[in-house]
Every structure is written in C-alpha cells, then in structure tokens.
N, C-alpha and C positions, 0 to 999 in steps of 0.2 A: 417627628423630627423635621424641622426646617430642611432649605436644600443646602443652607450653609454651615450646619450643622451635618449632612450627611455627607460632602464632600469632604470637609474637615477629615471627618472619622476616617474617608474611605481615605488617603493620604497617609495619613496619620500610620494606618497598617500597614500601608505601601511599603516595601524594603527600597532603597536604605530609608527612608525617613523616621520608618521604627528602631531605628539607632540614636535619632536624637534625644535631647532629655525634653522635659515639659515644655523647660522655660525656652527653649531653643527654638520646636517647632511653633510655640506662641507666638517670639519675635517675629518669625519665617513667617507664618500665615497671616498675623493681625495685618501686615503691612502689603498681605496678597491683594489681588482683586480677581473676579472669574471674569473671563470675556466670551463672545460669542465671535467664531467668523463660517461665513457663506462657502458652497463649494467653489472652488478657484480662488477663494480671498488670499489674498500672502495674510499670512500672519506677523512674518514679518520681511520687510525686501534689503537688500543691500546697499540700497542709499539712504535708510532710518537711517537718523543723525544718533537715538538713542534707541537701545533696543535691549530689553530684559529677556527671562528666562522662563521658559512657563512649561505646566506638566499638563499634559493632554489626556484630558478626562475621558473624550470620547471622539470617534472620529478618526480619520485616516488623513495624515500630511505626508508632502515628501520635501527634501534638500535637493536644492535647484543649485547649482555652481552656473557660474557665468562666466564665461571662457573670452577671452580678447577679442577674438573673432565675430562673436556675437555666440554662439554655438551655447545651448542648454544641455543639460545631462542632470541626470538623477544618480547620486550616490550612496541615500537611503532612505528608508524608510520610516514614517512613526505612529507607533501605535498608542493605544491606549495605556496609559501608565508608564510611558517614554517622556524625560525632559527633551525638551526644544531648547538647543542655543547654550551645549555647556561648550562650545567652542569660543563662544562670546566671554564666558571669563578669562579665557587667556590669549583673546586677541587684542593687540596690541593697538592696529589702526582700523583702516575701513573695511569691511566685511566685502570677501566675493563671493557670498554663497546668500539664499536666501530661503526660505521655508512658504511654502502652498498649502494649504486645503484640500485636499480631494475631495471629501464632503464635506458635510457640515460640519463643525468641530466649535467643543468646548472646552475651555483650557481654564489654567489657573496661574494669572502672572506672580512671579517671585521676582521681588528686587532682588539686584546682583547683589549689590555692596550689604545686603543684609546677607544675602546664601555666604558672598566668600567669607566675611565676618565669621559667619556661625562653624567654617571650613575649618577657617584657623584655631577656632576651640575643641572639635570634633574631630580626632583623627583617623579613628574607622568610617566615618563616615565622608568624611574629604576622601582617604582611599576610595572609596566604591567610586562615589563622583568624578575622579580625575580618570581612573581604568578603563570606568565604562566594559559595559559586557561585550560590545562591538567590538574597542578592540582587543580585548582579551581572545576572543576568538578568531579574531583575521588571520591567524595561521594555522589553526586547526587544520585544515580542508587540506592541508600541502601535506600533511602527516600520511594519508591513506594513500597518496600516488604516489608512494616512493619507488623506484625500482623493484620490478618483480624478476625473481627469477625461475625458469621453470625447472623440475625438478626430474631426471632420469625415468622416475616410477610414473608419472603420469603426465599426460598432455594437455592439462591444466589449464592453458590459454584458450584451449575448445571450449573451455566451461563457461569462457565469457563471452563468447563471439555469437553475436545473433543470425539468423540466420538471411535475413533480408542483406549479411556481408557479404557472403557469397553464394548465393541463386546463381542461376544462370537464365537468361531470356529463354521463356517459354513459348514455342512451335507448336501450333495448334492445327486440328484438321475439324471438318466438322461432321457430325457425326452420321451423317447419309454417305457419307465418301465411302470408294471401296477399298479392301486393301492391297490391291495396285496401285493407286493412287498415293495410299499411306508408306508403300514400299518407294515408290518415285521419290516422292519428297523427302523421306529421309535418306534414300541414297545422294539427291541433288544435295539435300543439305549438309550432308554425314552428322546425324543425330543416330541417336539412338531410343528416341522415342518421341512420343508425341502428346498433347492431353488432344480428349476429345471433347468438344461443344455443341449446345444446339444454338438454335434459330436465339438464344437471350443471351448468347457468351456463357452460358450457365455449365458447369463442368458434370460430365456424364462418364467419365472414364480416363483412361491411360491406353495406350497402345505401344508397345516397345516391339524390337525387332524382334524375340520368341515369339510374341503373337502374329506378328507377319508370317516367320517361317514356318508355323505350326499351318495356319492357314495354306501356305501355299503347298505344303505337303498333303493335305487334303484337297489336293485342287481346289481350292474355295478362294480363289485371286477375284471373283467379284461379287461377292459379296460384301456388306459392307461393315464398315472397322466396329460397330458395335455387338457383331455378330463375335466377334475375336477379341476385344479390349478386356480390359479388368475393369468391371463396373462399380468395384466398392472399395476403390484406391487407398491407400493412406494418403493423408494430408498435412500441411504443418502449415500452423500461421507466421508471417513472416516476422513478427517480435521475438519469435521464442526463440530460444537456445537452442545452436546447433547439433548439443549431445544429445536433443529429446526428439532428433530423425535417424540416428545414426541408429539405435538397434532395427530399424525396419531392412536396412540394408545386409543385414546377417543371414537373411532369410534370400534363398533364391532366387525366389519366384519376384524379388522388388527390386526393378533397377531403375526408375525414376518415382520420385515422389513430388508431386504439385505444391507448391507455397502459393498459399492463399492470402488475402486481408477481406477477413469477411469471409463472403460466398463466391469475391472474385480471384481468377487465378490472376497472380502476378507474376511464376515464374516457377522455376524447375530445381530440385536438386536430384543427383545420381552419383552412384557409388565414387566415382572419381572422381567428384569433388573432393574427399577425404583421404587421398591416397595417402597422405603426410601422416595420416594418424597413425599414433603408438596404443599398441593394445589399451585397455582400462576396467581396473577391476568395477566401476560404474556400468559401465555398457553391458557386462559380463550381468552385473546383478540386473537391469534393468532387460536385458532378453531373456534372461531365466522368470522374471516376472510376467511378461507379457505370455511367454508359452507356459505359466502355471495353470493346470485344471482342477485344482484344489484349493481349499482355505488355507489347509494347513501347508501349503507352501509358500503362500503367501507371506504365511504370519514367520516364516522362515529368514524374508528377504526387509522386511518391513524395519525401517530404520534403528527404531531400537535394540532389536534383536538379530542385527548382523553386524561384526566387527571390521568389515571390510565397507559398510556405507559409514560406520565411525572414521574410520584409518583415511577416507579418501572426502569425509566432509574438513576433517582434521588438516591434511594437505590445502584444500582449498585457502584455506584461511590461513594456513602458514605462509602459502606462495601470496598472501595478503590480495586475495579475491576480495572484492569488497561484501562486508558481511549480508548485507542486505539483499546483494545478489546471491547467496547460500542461501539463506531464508528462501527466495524464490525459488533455487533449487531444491532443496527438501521439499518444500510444496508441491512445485512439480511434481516430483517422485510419488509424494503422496497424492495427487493424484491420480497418478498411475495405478495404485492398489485400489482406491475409491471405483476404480469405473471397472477394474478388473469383477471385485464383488461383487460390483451391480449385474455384470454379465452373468456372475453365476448365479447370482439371485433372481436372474429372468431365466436362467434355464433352468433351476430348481420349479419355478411357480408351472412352467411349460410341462415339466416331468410328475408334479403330484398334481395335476389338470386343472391347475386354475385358468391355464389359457393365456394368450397373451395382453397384453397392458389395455384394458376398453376404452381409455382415450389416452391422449396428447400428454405428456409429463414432463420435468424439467427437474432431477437432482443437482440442487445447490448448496454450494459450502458456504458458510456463514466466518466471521470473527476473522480470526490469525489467516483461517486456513484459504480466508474468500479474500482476503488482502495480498495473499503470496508469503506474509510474514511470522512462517512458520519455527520454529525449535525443535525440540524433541520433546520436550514439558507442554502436552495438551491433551484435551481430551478433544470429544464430537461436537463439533456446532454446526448441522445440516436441516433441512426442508426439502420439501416437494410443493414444486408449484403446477397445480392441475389444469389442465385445458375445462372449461366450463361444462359441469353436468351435471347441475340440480334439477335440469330438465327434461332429463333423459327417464325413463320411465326403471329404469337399471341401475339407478343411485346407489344403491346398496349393494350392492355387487361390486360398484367402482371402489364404495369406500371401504369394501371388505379386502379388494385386492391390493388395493397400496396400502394396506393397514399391514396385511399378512407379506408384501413386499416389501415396505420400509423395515420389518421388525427382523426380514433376514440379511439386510443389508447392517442395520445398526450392530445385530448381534455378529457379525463378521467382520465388522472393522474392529471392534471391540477384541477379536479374538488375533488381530494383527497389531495388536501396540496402540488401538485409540479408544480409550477409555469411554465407557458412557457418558454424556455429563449429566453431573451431578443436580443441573438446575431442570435436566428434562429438555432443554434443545436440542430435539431428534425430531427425522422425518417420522418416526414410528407414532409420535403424539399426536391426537387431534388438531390443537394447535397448529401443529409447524407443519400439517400436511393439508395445504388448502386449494379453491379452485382458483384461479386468478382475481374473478370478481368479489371472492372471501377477505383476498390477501388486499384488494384495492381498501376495501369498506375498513379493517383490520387495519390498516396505516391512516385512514383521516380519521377513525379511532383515537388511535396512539396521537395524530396530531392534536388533535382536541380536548382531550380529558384524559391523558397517560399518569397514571403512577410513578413512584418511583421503583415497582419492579419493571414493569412493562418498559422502561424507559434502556433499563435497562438491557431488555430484550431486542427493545428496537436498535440498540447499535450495535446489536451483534448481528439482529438482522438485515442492516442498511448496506453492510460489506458484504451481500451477498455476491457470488459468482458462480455461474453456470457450468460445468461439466461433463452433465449427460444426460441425454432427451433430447428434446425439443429448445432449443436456446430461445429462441423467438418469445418464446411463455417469460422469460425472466427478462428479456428485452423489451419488450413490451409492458411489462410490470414497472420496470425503471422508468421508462417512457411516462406512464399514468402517472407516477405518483411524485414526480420529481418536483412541480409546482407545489401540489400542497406541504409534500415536505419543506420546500425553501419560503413557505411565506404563512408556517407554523411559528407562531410568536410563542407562546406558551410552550410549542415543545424545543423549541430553541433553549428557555429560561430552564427546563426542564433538565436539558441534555448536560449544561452550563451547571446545574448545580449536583446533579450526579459524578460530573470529572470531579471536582473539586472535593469529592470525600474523602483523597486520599493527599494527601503532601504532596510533593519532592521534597525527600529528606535532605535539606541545605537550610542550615539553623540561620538567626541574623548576622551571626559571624562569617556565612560564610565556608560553614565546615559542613562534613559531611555528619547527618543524623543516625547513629545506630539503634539497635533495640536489639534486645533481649542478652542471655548469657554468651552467647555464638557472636553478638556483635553483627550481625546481618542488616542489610536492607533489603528490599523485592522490588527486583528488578523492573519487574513486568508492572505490577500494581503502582510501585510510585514513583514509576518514571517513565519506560514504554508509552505506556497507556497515556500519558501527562501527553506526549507528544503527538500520537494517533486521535484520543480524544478533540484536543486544539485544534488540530488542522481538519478532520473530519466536519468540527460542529460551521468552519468558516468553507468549507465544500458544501456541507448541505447547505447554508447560507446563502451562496451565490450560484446556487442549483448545480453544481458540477457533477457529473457521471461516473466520476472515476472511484474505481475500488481502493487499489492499493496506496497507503501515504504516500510515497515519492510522486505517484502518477497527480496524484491532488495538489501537493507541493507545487506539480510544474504547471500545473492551470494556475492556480494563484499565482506562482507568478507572470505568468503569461499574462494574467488579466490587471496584473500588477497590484492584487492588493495584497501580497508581499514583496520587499526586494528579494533582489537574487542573492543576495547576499545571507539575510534570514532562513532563504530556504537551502541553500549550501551547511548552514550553521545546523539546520535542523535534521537534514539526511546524514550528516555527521555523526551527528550526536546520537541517531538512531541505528549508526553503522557500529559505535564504539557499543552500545549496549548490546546493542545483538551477536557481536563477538561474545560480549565478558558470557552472555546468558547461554549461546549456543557451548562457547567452552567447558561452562561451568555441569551443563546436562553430560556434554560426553564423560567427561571425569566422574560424574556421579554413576553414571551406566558404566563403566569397567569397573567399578568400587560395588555395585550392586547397590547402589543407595536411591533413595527413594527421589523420583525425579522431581524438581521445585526450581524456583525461580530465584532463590534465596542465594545472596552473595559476601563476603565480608570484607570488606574494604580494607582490612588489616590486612589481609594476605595476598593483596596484590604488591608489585612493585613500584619505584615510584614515578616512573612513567604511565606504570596503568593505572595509578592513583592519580594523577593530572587531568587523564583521559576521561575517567571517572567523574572525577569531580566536575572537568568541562562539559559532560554531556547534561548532566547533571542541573549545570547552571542551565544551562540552556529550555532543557525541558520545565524549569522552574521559568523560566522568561515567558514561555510560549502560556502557561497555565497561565500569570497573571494576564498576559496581554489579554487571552479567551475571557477573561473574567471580566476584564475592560470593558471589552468592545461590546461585551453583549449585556453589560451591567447599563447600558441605557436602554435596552429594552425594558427595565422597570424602570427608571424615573432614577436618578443620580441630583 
C-alpha cells in the first residue's frame, strides 16, 4: 500500500468522514495535498492572506490567540485525527488566532470551498463539523459542581476533605531529650504532644501528655522521651482523606497521629481537630474492621456484604460527591481489608511455624484496585514483589514461604467479596510472585517480544500500587523500569492495538450501540477502559509515574501534551461512568443479582441518557486520538 493510499484509507474511516459518500470524499481528497511542518512551525499564522483546513495525521499542535496587548495564550489543543481551522469556514475577515507545532507534524490540507461545498450536500455530516465535540462538551464539567447539600445522617463533606486541609504544625523533640524537657515544652507551648526524631528528621515516635505523666509517676522525669513514646505510631499521608484517620482516634491510647509526605513528617492531626463531627455509620464499619481478629468478620464488613457501606456509598453520590472520589474511597476501604488479612496471614504462618517472612516483601495491588478506581464488580489483581534471593543458599524455603503465604492471603480476600481471578493474577502464582530482579528482566521481556496475552497482563500490572511490606521494593521497581517501558516502540504498538478490541458503542450516527435482548452495553469493557487504556498508553509514553488516571491526566497536562480542557472532558466523562456503574452494582447487590458491568441505556432518564451519551463521545475521541498518535509508530 503506498502512503497515499494508506492515508487515504486511514481518513476515509475517520468519523465523520465515513459519513460521506464515495463521490464526496473523492472530490475532498483528490484536490488534498499532505504537508509536513517542523517542531515550532505555524502551520498556519494569522496574517496568511489565504489559509485552508487540514486534518492532522500525526503530531501534537496548539491554538495560539493573539491578544492586542501582544499577550499569547493557548486555548486548545490538537491531536491526531483533529481538523485544524474549522473556525476558518465561518470567519468572516482576518483571523486572531493562529496554529503551532509542537512537534513534528503531518497533515492533510482540504480546500475550504470544496469541504463547505460538500457541507451543503451532507447534512449529518455538516452537523458533526459545525458542533464539534469541544464544544459540545464545554458545559459538561459545570454539571458535577452543582450545589451540594449535606444531609442530617452523615457528615459527608469529611469524605471529601483531605487531610493536608487541616493538619496542624507539627512540634518536634529529638529523640535523646528527656521527659522534662518534653514536659517543659509542651507546657511553654500548650501542645499536647509531640513527634519524636533523630539525628536525619527521620520519625521514631509520638509522645503526648499520658506518656509524660505516666513517666513522671514513676519518677523517671530524666530519662529520655524514647523510653516513654509510642514507637509504632499510626501515620497518615497528607493526600488521603480525612475519614481514613479518624477511626484511630476511637481508640484511647491515640491522641495525636503524624501526617506524613513520604518518610517526612509535615504535620500533626488530634482528636480536636474533628470536634464538628456527626457520628458515621463508615467510621463505625471501619473501627469494627480494624479491631476484626478474624476472616469471617471481615468478610461481614466487606463492601458487598454490608448494607450500611451500601446506604452510605449511596449518600455519597446523592450529596453528588464526585464519583471518582467514591471509587477512591471504596479502594481505600478495600484496602483496609487487604493489609487486615495480610496481618492475619503472617500470624497464621508465625502460629503453624513457618516463621517469619526470610526476606524484604512488598504486596501490591494491580488494575482498578492499584489505580484507586474501584466498584463493587471485581475480582483480585495482586503480586508480591521479593527483595532479591536467588542467592541465598535458603531459596526454597523463601519460595515455599510466600507460596504458602500468598495462597492464605488470596484464599481470604476471596472469602470477603474478592473473587479469585479468573486469568490467575494472584500473588499465590509463580508468575506474579517474584524477586525484584525477576520482575526487572519480566518487563524488558514484555517490552521486547510481549504477546497479546502477556500484553495484557502488563497493564494490569503497570497500575501497580504498594500497600504492605517494604514500599521501597515497588519504588524502586517503578524506578528501573520506567525508561525501557517509555522507549518500548513495539510494546507501545502492542498496548495500542490491544485498547482498540473493544469499541465505544457510538455508531456513525452518533447514537448509542446496543447488543443483545436486554439492550445493554459494558460499561467497563467499552468505555472505562477506552479512557484508562488512552491516557495510560500516553503516561507510559512520556515516562510518567503516576498510577491512577486523574493523577496521569494532571501530568499531561502539566506537561501540556494535553489541554486542560481535554483533560476536564475526560475526568468527566470518567465521573459520569463511574456513577452509572458504581449505581448499577448497588442495585444489583440488594436485588441479589449477579454483579456486572452491564447497563441499558433504555432505562435511564433523559438527563442520564445525555450524560451517557457525552461520556461516551468522549471516550470514543480519546481511543481514536491513541490510535492517531501512536499509528506513526508504524509508518502512516
């Protein structure tokens, strides 16, 4: 196939232009030309005397406006299988606006006076062109900030407040000090506690006023604060949600808890900070979780199987929390059960004498659950990443212990609502339980010669996240492999044609595509994933770190190789799905019906048919653009 012939073709399928007829996109193209321009070229600037319309084959442009002042600004962005300049058909005089290259870029110029020509014969296809998806969606994003109001039964607004809003400056002692010294200073300061450091800032404890007056009731005023501190504090990182500190404060013995970033302390929370709070049947479930010594109470509290984390996920998203931040919370939560069974799965191994872990370990969650973008509808996608010990003269021993440790962790989340999976991504597999330098070799593997199962395996495994062990082992794993994943050509084209096996059901009219007698689409399969897939394959692209879609979203744009505007459209559109999907599982779990992703667009209303349909388009824009951009890694 020539290249003018394989552009042709690839246009040709492009929506809308597979709305024209033969003779239509004939006129259109015969009288095209392809051009090339350089990074930084305009393609085209605002004192062209004549300037056409062109569709951008490959390459990344932006819209420059040129303000009186002199003043530039970027208003958006364009991608791969974006027209450039349909503003040009319905401008009247001289343009203030002009189009850049950020890279290289190949286009394909279309005369106007042929496109309006062929407008005026084509009326579905003039619609799409005059609408445009941009601005079809400029008002989406105002839908989800509408007034909240919060609701007598729960304090709702906690569920969204992080907790680096209200810390409080953290008073530190160091950890030689005595406790007179620790008693001075909190009397001069009137604190009520302290963290304790060493010689690296590095955090060693908590000391609060109990352990002062305990101490001085024992005469022991000089001895020093780590004689008396709490050496194995709770902690919270300072992103997370304010409700996932509050059950430690239920407990007694915990009156200040350390917010961290990292290994650093930034700052302090204590029970007074939350004086405002109204009881919550959440807090209630998640302290009964953390004081469970059994499975089977666990599997009591565990989302699916309790009506009160139904009743108050259901609230969340009445009081129009935005959905995606419920997803994070469900995750949370299930993390919560995850590191619960691990502890009992290290005191089971302690109790029938296997002994404790012979090296370094790191259980990680994989897919939904390592992205934070969880449902109720999933099964297990987990690993163990080993600190290195092929060396060790004890190899078998290590891998007899995390064999017979992963398979009583699997078999207990299993017996709390998380299915096995079905494909075998468990820590319990050979596979998915390796040493670090396994899981290195194991990824330029997959970059070099991956299949399309394997391919598949890789991006359930690339969303990993850390939970419990040794962090460091999965930090340093990300660390290694982060290069060969971004300058993986092959496993790029790989990744790129795996997304694309499924649709988004939007026919070329424009409507929504059903199947079967039910009338259903799947949620997850042909649209979620359309949008996770897309922006994951342009993360791993430009090496980015981040797990969760939103978090990748805001590097892209940061790094601008999306607008902001695209990536508002796209957490959108990921907020509306994860409503319809998170809703659809509750109802199915009080009906006893079998959990799925499966929705039917019939039985929505026509608000949530719009909503639908908009995320819809959306996720169908983001899969062609991925298709674009990375279609000149093979030759276009």
């Amino acid at each position: 196939m020539t290249s003018y012939e394989s552009y042709k073709d690839l246009i040709r399928r492009h929506f809308p232009f597979d709305l024209l007829t033969d003779d239509q996109f004939k006129r259109l193209i015969d009288e095209s030309k392809r051009q090339s321009f350089s990074e930084n070229e305009f393609v085209f600037h605002e004192e062209d005397e004549e300037i056409e319309v062109h569709f951008l084959l490959k390459g990344l442009a932006k819209n420059v406006l040129h303000r009186e002042n002199g003043q530039q600004f970027s208003v958006r962005f364009y991608y791969p299988g974006d027209l450039i300049g349909l503003m040009i058909l319905l401008a009247g005089g001289q343009l203030n606006f002009s189009v850049q290259a950020l890279e290289n870029c190949e286009t394909v110029q279309f005369k106007k006076s042929i496109l309006l020509k062929i407008m005026t014969e084509n009326e579905a296809f003039s619609n799409v062109i005059l609408s445009g998806i941009g601005n079809r969606m400029k008002s989406l994003y105002d839908e989800i900030k509408k007034e909240r109001h919060v609701t007598d039964a729960e304090n709702i607004g906690l569920f969204r407040t992080r907790v680096h809003s209200i810390m409080e400056r953290a008073k530190a002692i160091h950890q030689k000090r005595t406790l007179k010294e620790a008693a001075k200073l909190m009397t001069e300061e009137r604190l009520a506690g302290l963290v304790v450091l060493d010689d690296k800032k590095e955090l060693k404890g908590v000391i609060t006023q109990q352990h002062v007056i305990r101490g001085f009731l024992h005469g022991q005023s000089s001895e020093t604060v780590t004689e008396w501190m709490e050496d194995k504090p709770h902690t919270i990182q300072e992103g997370a949600f304010s409700y996932e500190v509050l059950t430690f404060f239920k407990d007694d013995y915990i009156d200040l808890v350390p917010v961290m970033n990292g290994e650093r302390v930034v700052g302090i929370l204590m029970a007074e900070s939350f004086l405002q709070l109204q009881d919550s049947k959440y807090l209630n479930l998640s302290y009964r979780l953390q004081h469970a010594e059994k499975v089977k109470e666990l599997a009591h509290l565990s989302p699916k199987n309790n009506d009160d984390f139904l009743s108050f996920t259901e609230a969340l998203l009445n009081e129009r929390t935005h959905p995606s931040e419920v997803c994070e919370f469900i995750s949370n939560y299930n993390d919560q059960i995850h590191r619960k069974v691990i502890q009992f799965a290290l005191r089971d191994m302690l109790k029938e004498g296997y002994g404790k872990p012979p090296v370094n370990y790191c259980f990680v969650v994989m897919g939904s659950q390592g992205r934070k973008e969880q449902a109720f509808s999933t099964d297990q996608d987990n690993a163990l990443i080993l600190d290195n010990y092929q060396h060790l003269s004890y190899k078998r021993e290590v891998e007899e212990f995390f064999h017979r440790f992963a398979a009583k962790v699997n078999e207990a989340l299993a017996k709390c609502g998380f299915p096995e999976c079905s494909g075998g991504i468990m820590a319990k597999e050979r596979k998915w339980c390796r040493e670090i330098n396994e899981w290195k070799s194991e990824v330029v593997n997959w970059v070099k010669k991956a299949d399309s199962q394997e391919i598949r395996d890789f991006t359930i495994f690339i969303d990993y996240r850390p939970i419990y062990g040794d962090f460091s082992l999965a930090e340093k794993l990300r660390d290694d492999i982060i290069e060969p994943v971004k300058k993986g050509k092959i496993l790029h084209a790989m990744l790129m044609k795996d997304t694309i096996r499924f649709r988004v059901p939007i026919n070329a009219l424009g409507r929504i595509s059903v199947k079967g007698k039910k009338k259903t689409i799947d949620l997850k399969k042909s649209a979620l994933m359309q949008i996770v897939n897309g922006v994951r394959i342009f993360a791993i692209r430009y090496g980015i770190t981040e797990v969760s879609t939103a978090a990748r979203l805001d590097r892209l744009e940061e790094l601008e190789i999306f607008h902001p505007r695209d990536v508002k459209n796209a957490k959108l559109a990921m907020d509306y799905l994860h409503y319809f999907r998170i809703m659809e599982n509750i109802s199915q779990l009080r009906k006893n019906d079998p959990l799925s992703n499966m929705i039917s667009p019939l039985k929505l209303d026509k608000d949530e048919k719009k909503q639908l349909k908009d995320a819809l388009f959306i996720a169908k824009r983001l899969q062609q653009m991925s298709e674009l951009s990375f279609a000149k890694n093979r030759g276009i």
